[in-house]
Chimera marker file (.cmm) of the C-alpha trace (Angstrom):
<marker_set name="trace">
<marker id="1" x="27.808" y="-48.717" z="36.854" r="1" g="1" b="0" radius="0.5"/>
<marker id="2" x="26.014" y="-49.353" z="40.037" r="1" g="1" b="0" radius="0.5"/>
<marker id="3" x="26.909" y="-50.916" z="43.416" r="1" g="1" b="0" radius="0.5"/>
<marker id="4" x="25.225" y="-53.855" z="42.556" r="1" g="1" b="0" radius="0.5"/>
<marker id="5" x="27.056" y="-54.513" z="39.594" r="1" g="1" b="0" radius="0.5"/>
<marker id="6" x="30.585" y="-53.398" z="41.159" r="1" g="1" b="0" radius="0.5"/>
<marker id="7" x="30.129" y="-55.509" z="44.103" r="1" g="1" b="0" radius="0.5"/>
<marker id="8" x="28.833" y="-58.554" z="41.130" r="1" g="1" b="0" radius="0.5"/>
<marker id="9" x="32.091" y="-57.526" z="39.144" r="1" g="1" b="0" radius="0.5"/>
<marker id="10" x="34.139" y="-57.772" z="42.058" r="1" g="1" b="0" radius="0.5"/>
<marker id="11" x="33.133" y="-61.204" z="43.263" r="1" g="1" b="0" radius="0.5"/>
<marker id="12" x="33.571" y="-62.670" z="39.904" r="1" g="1" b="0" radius="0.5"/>
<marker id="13" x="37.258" y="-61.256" z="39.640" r="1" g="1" b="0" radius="0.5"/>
<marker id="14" x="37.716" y="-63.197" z="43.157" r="1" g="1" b="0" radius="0.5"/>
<marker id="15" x="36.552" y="-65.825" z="41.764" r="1" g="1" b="0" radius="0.5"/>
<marker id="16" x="38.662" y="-65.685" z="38.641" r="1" g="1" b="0" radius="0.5"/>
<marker id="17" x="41.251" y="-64.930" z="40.668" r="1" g="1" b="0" radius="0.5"/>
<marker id="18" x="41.020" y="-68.637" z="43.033" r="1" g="1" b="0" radius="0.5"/>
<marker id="19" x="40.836" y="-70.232" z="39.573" r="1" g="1" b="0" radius="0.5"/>
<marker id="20" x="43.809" y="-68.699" z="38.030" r="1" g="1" b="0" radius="0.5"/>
<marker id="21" x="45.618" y="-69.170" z="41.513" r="1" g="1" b="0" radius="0.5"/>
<marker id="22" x="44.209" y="-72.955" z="41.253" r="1" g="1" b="0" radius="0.5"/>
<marker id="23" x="46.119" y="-73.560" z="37.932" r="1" g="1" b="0" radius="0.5"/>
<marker id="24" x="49.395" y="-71.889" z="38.563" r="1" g="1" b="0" radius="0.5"/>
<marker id="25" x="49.180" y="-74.424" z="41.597" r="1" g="1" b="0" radius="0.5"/>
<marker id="26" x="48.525" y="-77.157" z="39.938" r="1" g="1" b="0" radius="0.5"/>
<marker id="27" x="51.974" y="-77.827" z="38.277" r="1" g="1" b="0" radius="0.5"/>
<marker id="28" x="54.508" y="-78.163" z="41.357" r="1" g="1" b="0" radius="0.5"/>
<marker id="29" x="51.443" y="-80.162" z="43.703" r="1" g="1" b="0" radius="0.5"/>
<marker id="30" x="50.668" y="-82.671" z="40.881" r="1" g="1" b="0" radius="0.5"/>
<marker id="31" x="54.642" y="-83.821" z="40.300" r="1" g="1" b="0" radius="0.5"/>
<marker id="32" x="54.123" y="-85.299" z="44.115" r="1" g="1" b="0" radius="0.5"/>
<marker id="33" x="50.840" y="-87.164" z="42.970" r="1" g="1" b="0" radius="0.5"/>
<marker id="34" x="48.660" y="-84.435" z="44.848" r="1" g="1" b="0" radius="0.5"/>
<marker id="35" x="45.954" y="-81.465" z="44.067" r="1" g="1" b="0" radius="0.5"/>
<marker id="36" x="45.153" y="-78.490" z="46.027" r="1" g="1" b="0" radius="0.5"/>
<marker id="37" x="42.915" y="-79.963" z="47.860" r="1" g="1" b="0" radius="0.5"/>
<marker id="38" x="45.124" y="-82.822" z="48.962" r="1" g="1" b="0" radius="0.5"/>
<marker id="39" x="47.427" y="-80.187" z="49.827" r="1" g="1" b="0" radius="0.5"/>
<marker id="40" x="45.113" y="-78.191" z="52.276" r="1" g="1" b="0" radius="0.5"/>
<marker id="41" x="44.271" y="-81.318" z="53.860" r="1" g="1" b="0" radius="0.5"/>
<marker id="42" x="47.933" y="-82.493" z="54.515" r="1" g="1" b="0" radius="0.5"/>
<marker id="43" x="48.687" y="-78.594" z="55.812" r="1" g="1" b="0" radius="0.5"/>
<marker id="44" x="45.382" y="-78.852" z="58.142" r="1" g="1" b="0" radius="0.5"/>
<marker id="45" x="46.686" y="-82.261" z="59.207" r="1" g="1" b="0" radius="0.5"/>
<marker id="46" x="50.009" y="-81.477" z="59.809" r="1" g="1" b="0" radius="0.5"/>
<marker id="47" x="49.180" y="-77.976" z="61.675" r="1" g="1" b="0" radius="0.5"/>
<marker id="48" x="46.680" y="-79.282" z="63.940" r="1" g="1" b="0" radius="0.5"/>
<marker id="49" x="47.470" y="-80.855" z="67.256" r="1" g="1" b="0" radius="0.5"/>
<marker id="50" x="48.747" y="-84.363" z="67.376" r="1" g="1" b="0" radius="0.5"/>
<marker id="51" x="48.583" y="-84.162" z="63.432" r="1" g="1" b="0" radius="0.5"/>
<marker id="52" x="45.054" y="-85.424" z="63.650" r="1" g="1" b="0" radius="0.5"/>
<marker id="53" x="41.347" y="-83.763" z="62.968" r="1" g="1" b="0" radius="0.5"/>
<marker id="54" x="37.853" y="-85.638" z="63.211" r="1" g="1" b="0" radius="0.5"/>
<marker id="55" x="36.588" y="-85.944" z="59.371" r="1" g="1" b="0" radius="0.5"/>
<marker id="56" x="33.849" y="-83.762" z="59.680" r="1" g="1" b="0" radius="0.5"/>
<marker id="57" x="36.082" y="-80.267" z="61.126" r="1" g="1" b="0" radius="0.5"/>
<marker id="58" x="38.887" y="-82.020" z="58.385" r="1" g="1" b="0" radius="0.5"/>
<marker id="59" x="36.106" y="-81.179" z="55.812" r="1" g="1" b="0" radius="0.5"/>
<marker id="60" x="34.682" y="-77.838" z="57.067" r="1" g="1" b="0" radius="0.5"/>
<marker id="61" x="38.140" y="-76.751" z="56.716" r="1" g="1" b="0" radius="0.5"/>
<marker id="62" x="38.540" y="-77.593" z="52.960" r="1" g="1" b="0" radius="0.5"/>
<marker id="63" x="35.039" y="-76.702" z="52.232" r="1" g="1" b="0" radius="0.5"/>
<marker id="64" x="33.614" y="-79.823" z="51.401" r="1" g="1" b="0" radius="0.5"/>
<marker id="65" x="30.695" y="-82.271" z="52.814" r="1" g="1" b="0" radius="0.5"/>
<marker id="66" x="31.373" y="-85.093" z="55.380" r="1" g="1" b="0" radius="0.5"/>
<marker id="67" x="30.597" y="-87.228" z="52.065" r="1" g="1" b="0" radius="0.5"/>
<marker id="68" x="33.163" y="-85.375" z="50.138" r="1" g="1" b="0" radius="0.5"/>
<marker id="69" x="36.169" y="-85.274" z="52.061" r="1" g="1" b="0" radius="0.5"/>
<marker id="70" x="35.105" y="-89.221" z="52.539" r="1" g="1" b="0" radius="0.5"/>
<marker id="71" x="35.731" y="-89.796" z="48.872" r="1" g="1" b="0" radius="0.5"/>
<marker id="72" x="38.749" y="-87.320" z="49.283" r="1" g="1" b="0" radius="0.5"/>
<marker id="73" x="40.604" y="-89.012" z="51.772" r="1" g="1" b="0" radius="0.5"/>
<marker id="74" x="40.340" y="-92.802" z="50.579" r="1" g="1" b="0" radius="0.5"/>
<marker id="75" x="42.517" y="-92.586" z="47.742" r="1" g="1" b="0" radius="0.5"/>
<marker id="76" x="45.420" y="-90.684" z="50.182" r="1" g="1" b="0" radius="0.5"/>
<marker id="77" x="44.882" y="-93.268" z="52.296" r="1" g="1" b="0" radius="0.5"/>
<marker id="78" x="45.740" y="-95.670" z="49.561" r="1" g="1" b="0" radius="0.5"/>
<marker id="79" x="48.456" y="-93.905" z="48.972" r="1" g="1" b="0" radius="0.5"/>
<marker id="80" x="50.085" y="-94.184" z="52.739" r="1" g="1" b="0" radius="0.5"/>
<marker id="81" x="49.008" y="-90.093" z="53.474" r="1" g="1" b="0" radius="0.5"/>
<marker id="82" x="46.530" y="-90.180" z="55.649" r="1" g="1" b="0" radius="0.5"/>
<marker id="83" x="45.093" y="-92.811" z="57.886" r="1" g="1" b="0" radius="0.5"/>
<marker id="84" x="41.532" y="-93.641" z="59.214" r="1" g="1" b="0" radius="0.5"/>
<marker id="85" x="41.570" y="-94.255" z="63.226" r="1" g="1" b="0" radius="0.5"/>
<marker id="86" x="37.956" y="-94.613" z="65.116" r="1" g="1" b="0" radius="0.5"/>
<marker id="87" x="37.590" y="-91.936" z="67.766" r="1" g="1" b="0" radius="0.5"/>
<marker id="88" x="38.343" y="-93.727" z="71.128" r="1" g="1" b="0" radius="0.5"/>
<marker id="89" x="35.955" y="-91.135" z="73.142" r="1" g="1" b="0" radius="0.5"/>
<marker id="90" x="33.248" y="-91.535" z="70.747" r="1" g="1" b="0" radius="0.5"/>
<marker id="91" x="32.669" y="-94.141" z="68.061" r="1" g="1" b="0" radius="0.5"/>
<marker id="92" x="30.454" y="-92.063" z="65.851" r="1" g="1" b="0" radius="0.5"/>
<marker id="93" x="33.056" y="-89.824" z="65.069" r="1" g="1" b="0" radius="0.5"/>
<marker id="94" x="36.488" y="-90.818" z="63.013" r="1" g="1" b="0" radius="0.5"/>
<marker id="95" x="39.736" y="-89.127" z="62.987" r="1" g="1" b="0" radius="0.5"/>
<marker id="96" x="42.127" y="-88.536" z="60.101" r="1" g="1" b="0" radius="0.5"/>
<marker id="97" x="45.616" y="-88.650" z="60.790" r="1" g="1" b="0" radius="0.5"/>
<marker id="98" x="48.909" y="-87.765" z="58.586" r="1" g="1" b="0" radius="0.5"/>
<marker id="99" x="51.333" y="-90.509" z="58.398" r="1" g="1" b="0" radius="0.5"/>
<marker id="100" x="54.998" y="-90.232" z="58.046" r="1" g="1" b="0" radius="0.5"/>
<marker id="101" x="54.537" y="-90.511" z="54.195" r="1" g="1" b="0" radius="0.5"/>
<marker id="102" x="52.060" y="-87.541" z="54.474" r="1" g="1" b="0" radius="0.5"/>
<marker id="103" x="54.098" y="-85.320" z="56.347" r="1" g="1" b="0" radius="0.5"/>
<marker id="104" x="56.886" y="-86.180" z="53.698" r="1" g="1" b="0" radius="0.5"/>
<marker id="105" x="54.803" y="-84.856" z="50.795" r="1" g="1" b="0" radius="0.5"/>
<marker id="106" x="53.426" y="-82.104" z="52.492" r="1" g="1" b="0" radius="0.5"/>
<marker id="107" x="57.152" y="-80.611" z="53.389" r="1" g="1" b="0" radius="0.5"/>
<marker id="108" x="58.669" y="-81.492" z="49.464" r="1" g="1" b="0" radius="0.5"/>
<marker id="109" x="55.317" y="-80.231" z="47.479" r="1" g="1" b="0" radius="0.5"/>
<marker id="110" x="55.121" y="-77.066" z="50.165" r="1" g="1" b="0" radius="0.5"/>
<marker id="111" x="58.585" y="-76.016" z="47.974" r="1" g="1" b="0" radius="0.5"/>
<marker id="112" x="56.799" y="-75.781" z="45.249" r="1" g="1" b="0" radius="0.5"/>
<marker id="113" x="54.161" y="-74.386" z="46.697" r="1" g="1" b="0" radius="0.5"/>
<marker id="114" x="55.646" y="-71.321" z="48.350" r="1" g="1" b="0" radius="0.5"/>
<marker id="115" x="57.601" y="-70.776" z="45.218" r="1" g="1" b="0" radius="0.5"/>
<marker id="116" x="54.285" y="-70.316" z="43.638" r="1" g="1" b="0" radius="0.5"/>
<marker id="117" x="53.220" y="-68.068" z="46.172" r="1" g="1" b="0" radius="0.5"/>
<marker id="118" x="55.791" y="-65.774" z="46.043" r="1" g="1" b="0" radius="0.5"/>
<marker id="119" x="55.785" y="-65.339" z="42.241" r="1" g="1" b="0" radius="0.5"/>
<marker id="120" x="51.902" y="-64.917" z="42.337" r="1" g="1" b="0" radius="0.5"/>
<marker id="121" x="52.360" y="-62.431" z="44.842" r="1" g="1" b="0" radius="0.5"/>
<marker id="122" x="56.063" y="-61.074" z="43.661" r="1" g="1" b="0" radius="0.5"/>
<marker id="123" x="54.414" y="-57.319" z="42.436" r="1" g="1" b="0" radius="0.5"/>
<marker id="124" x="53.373" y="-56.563" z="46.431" r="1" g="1" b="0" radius="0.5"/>
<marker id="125" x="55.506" y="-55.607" z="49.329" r="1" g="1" b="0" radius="0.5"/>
<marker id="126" x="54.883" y="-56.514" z="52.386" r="1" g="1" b="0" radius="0.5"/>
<marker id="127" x="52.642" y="-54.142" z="53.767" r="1" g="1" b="0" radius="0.5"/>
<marker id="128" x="50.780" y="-54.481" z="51.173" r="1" g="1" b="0" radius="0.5"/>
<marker id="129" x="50.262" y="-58.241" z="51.347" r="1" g="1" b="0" radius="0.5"/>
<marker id="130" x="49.199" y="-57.933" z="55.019" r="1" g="1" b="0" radius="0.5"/>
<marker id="131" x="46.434" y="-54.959" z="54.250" r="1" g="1" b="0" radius="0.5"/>
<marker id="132" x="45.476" y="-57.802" z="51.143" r="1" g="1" b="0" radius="0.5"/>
<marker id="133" x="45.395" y="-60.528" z="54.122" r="1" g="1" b="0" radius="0.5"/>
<marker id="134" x="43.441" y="-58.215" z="56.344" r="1" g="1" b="0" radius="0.5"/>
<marker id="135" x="40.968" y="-57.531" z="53.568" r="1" g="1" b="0" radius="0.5"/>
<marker id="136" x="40.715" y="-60.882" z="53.093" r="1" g="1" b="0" radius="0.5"/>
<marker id="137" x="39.995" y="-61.794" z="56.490" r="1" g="1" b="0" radius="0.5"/>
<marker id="138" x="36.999" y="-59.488" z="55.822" r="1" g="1" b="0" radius="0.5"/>
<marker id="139" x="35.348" y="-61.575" z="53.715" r="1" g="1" b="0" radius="0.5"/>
<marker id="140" x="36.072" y="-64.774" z="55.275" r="1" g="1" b="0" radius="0.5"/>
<link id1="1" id2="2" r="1" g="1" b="0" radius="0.2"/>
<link id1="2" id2="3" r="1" g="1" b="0" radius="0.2"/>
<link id1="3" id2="4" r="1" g="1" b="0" radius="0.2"/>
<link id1="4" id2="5" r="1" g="1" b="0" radius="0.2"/>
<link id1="5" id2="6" r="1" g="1" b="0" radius="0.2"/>
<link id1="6" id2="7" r="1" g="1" b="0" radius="0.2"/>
<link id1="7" id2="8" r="1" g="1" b="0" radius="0.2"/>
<link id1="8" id2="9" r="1" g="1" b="0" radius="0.2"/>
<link id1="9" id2="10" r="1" g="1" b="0" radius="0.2"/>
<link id1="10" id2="11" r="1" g="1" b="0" radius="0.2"/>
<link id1="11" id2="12" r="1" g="1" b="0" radius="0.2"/>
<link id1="12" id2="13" r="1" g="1" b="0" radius="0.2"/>
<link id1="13" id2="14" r="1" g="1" b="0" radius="0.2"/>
<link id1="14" id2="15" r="1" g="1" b="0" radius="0.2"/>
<link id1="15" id2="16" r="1" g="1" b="0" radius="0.2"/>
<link id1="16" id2="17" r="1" g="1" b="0" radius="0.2"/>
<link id1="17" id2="18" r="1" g="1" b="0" radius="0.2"/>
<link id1="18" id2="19" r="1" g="1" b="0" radius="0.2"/>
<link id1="19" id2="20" r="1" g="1" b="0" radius="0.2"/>
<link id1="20" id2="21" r="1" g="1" b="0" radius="0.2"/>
<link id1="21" id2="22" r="1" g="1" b="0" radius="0.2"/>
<link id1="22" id2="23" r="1" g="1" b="0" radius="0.2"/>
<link id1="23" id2="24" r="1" g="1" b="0" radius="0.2"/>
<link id1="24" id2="25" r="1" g="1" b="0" radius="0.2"/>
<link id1="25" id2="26" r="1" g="1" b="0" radius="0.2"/>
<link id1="26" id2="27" r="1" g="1" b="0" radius="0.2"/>
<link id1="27" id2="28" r="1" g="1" b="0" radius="0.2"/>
<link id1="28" id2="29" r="1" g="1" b="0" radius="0.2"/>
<link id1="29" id2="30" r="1" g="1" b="0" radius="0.2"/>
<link id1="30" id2="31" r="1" g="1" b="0" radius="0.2"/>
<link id1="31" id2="32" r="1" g="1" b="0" radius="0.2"/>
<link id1="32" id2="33" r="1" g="1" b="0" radius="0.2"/>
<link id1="33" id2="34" r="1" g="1" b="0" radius="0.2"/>
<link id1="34" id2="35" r="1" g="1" b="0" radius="0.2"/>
<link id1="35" id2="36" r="1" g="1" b="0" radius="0.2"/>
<link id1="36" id2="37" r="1" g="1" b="0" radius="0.2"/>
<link id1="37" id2="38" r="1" g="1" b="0" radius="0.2"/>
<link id1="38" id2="39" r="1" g="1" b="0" radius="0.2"/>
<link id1="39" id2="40" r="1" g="1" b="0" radius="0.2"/>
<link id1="40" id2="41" r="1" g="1" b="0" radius="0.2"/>
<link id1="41" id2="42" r="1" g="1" b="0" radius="0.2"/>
<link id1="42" id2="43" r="1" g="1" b="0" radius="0.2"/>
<link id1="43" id2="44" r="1" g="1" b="0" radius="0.2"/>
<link id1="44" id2="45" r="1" g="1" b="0" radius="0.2"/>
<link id1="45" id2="46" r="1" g="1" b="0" radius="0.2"/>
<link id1="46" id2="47" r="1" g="1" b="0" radius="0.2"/>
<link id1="47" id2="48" r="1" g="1" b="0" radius="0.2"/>
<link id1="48" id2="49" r="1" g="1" b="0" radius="0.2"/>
<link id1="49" id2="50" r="1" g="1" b="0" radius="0.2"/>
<link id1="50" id2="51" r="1" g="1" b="0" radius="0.2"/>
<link id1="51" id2="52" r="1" g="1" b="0" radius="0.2"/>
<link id1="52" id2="53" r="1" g="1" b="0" radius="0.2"/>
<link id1="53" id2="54" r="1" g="1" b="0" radius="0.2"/>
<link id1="54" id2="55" r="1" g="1" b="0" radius="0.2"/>
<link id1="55" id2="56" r="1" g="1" b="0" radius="0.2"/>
<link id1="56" id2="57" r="1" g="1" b="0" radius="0.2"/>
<link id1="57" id2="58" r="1" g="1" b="0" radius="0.2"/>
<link id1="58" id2="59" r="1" g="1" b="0" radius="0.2"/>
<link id1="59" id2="60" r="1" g="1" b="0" radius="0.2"/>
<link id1="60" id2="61" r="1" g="1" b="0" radius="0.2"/>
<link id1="61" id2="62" r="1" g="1" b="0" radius="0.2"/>
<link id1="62" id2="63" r="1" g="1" b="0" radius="0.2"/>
<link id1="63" id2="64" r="1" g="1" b="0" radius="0.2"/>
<link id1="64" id2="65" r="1" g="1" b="0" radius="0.2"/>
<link id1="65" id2="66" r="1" g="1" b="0" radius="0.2"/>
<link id1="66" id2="67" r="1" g="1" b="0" radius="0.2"/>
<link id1="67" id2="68" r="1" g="1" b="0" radius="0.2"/>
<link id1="68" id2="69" r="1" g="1" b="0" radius="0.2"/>
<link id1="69" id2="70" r="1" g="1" b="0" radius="0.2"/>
<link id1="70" id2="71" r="1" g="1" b="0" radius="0.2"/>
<link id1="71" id2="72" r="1" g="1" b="0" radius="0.2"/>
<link id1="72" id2="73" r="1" g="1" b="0" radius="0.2"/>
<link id1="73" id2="74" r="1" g="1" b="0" radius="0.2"/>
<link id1="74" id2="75" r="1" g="1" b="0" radius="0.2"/>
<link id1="75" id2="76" r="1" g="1" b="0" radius="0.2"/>
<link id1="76" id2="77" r="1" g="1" b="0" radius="0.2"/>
<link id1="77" id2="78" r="1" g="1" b="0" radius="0.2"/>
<link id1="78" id2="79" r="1" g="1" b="0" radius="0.2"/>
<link id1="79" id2="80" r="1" g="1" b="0" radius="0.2"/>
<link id1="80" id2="81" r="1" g="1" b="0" radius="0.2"/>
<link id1="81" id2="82" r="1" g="1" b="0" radius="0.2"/>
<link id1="82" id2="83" r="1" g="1" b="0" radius="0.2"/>
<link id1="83" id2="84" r="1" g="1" b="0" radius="0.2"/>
<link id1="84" id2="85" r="1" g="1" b="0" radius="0.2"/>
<link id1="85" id2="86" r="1" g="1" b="0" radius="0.2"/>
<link id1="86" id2="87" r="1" g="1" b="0" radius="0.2"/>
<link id1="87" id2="88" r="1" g="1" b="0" radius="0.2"/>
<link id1="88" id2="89" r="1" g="1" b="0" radius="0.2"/>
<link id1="89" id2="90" r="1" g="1" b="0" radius="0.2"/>
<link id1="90" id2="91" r="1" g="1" b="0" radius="0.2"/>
<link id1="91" id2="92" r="1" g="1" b="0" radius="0.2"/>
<link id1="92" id2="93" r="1" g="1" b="0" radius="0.2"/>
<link id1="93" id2="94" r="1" g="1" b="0" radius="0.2"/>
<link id1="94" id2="95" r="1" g="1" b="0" radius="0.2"/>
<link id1="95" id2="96" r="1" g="1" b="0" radius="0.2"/>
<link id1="96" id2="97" r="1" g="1" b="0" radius="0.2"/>
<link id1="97" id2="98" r="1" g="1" b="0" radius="0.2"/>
<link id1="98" id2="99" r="1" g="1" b="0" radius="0.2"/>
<link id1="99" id2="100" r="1" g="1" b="0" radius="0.2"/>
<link id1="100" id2="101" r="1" g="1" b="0" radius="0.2"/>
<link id1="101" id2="102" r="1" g="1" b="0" radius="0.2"/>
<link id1="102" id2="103" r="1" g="1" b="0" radius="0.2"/>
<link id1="103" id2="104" r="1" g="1" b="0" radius="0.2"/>
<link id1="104" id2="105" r="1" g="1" b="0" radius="0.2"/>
<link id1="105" id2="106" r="1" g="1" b="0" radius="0.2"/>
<link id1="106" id2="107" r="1" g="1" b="0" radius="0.2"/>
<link id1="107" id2="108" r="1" g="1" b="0" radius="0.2"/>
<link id1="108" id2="109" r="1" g="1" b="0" radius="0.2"/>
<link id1="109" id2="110" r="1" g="1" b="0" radius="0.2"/>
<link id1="110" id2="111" r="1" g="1" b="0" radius="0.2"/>
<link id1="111" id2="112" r="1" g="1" b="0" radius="0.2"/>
<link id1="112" id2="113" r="1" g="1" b="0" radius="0.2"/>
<link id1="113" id2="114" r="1" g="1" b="0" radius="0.2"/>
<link id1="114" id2="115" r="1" g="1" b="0" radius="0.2"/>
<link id1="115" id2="116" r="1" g="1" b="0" radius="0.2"/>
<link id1="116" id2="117" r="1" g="1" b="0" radius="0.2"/>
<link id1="117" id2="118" r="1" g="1" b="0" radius="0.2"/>
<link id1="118" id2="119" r="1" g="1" b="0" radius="0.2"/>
<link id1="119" id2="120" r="1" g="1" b="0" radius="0.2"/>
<link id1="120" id2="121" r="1" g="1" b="0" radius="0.2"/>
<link id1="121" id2="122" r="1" g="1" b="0" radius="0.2"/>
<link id1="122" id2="123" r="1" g="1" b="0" radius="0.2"/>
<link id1="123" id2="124" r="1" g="1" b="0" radius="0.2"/>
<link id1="124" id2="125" r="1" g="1" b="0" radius="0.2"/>
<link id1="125" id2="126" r="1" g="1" b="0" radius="0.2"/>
<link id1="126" id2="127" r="1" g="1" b="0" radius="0.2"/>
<link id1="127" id2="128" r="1" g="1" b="0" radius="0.2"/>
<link id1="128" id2="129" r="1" g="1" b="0" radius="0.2"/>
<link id1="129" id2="130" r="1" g="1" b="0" radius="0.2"/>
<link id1="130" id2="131" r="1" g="1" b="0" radius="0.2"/>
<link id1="131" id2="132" r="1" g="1" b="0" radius="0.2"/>
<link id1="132" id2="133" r="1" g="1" b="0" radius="0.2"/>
<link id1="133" id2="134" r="1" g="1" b="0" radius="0.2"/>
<link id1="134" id2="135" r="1" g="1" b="0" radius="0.2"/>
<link id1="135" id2="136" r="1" g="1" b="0" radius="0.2"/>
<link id1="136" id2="137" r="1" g="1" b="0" radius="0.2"/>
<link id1="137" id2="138" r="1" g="1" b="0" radius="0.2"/>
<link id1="138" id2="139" r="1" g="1" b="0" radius="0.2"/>
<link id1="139" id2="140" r="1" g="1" b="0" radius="0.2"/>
</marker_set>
């Protein structure tokens, strides 16, 4: 096989691998009324500073478009999650911020999801998840 091909291979297994990682997710997020996604953007939220991001880093952070962490964020705001707030230092630009709900359903679902997390990644040590985190870091 050639390099081209390996290197092919080897981006589709990745790939395989986020989806498979996706669906053994799935279970413990959805029985607090959230996806992955939802739960990136609570983490982001609730690690930044002041538990608050403008939209637009929100959605470079999640990989999506302005337009799709938009139609992301309006149902958890619905939902008591997240709220809207206009940017006092510049109106152009909004801010999302996690509410006390938020914060609540980010610390119960993130039970399930470390559970998850260590059963996908039960058959490594340590040193071997930080050389699969390095590698990682490579590529991102």
């Amino acid at each position: 096989m050639n390099s081209k091909m390996e290197t092919t291979e080897l981006l589709i297994k990745l790939i395989d691998l986020s989806s498979n990682i996706n669906r053994q997710l799935a279970g413990p997020l959805s029985m607090h009324g959230i996806g992955l996604t939802e739960y990136l953007v609570l983490r982001h939220l609730q690690q930044s500073e002041e538990q608050r991001m403008r939209r637009v880093d929100l959605a470079a952070r999640v990989g999506l478009t302005p337009s799709g962490i938009t139609r992301l964020l309006n149902p958890m705001e619905k939902m008591g999650l997240v709220q809207k707030q206009a940017n006092p230092r510049d109106a152009r630009v909004s801010l999302v911020e996690l509410t006390s709900a938020g914060e609540q359903i980010f610390q119960d679902a993130s039970q399930g999801f470390n559970q998850s997390a260590e059963q996908l990644l039960k058959r490594f040590n340590f040193e071997d998840q930080q050389e699969l985190t390095r590698l990682l870091g490579l590529i991102l």
